[in-house]
N, C-alpha and C positions, 0 to 999 in steps of 0.2 A: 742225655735223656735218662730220667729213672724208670725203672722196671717195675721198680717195687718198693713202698714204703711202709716198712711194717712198725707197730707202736704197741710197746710192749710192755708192760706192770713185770718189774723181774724180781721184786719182794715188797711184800708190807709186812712191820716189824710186828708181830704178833702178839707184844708185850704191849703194843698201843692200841688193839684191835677194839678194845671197850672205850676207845678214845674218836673211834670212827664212825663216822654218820651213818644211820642205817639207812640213808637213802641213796647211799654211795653202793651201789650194786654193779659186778662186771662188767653189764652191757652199757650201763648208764659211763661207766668208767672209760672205754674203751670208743663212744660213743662222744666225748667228751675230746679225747684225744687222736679222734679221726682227721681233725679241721687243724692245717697250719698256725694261723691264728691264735687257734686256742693256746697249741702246744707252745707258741710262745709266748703268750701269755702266764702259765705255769712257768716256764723256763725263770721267765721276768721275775714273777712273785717268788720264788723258792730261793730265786739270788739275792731278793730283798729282805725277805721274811720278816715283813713289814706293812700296815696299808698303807698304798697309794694312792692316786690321784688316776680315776680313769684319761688324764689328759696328758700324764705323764705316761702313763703305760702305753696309751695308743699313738704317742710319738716315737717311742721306743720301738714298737712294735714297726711303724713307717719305716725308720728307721732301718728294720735289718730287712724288711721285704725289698726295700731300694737297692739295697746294700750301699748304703750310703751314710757319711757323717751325722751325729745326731743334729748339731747345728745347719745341718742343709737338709732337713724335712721342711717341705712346703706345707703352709695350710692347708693346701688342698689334699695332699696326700696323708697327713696328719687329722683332717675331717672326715676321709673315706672310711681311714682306719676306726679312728672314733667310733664314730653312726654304728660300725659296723657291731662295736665291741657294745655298745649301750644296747643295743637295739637285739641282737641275736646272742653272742656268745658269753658274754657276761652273765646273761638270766639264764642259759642254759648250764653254765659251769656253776651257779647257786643253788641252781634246782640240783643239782648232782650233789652239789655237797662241798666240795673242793674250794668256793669262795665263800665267803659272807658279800654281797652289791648294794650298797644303799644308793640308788638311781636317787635321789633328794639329792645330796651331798658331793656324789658322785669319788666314792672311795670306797676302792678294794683293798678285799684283807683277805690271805690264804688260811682257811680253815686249819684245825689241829688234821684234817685228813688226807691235807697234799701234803703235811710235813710228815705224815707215817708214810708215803707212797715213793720210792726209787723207782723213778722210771728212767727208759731208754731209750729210744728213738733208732730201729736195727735201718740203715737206710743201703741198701743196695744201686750202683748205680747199674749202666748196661755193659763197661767194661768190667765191671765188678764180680767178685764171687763171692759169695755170704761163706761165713764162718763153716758151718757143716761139710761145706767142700772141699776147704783145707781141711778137717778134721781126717773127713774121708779119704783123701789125699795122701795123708800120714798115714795113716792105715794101712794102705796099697804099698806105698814106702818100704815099711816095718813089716808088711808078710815076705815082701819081696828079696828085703835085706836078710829075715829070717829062716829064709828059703835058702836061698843061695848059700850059705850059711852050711844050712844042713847036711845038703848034698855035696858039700867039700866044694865049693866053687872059692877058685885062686881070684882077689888076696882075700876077700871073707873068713876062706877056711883055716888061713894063719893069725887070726885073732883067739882071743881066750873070748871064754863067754861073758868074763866079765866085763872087757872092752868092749863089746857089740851089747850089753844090758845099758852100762854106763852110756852109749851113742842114743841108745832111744829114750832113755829117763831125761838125757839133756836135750834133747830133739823136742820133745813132749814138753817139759818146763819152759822152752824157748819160745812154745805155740802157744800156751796158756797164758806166757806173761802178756805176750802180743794180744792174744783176745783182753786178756784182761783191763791193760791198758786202755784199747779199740772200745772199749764197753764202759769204762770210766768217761772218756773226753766223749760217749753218746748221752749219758744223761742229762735231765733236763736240768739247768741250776747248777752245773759243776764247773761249764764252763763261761769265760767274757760273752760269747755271743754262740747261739744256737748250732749245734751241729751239723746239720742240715743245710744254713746259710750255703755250706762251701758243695752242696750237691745239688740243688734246687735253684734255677735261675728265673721259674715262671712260676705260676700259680698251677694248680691243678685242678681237675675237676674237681675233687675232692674239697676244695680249701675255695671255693666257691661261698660271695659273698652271704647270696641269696639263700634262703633257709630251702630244706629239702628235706626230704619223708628221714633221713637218719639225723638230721642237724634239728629239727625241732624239737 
């Protein structure tokens, strides 16, 4: 069961910022990447960076909602996805900015403004703890080791300072690569198939086909 799925813009490259739609604005951004769907949709286009075929994209998309082989989407479940993507989320991701949609032809193409955007996808699930907790965690650690430390507590107090400096610089670098790494395979486009896939086994309220006062 997830707790909590938070979606997160963690840089835009600022040397492209005159290369970005002015109609691409935070709320419309974040607004964009409320909806499952969407987000993999972005995921799709960014590993392509290319246009597609809305009928490619929304079997793909079938595809990892199933969690299932691309050659074992049904029609049907290849047509929900569709409908869904012509009809709502596609003129909602144009209207922001993030696609070009020619509904005639039926081919998307990711604007120059999803290719300035590194996003990430923070997914927490209920056995999970989000990043700041370990951080915090560490923290309480390193007072605690620093402590004992001080007040001569055996074996702490027969270390050099510089062995107990060294234990927290490598303790710290060991936690940072771990985020770092954790924050790499969350982006949208970095990996074979969405991050999420391996958290997420239903739909959500949120990722609801039907349009709603934040999805229109």
């Amino acid at each position: 069961m997830i707790e909590a799925v938070e979606t997160v813009v963690e840089s835009v490259d600022s040397t492209s910022d005159a290369h970005v739609s002015p109609a691409l604005t935070e709320d419309e951004l974040f607004d964009v990447l409320s909806n499952r769907r969407r987000r993999y949709a972005i995921h799709f286009l960014k590993r392509e960076d290319a246009p597609v075929g809305i009928g490619t994209l929304a079997e793909q998309i079938a595809a990892w909602e199933n969690e299932i082989e691309l050659h074992a989407v049904s029609c049907a479940q290849r047509k929900r996805v569709y409908t869904a993507l012509q009809q709502i989320h596609l003129p909602q991701m144009a209207e922001a900015g993030v696609i070009e949609f020619d509904d005639r032809s039926g081919v998307v193409e990711p604007t120059i403004a999803m290719g300035a955007m590194d996003i990430y996808v923070d997914l927490v699930e209920g056995r999970d703890i989000p990043w700041s907790g370990y951080y915090l965690g560490l923290s309480v650690v390193g007072l605690a080791v620093m402590t004992a430390a001080w007040i001569g507590l055996w074996p702490l107090s027969t270390l050099p300072d510089i062995a107990l400096g060294i234990f927290m610089f490598v303790t710290v670098a060991v936690f940072a690569a771990a985020h770092h790494y954790h924050m790499t395979r969350q982006r949208l486009g970095r990996t074979e198939k969405p991050a999420e896939i391996h958290y997420l086994a239903s739909d959500s309220d949120s990722d609801s086909d039907a349009p709603t006062a934040g999805n229109r």
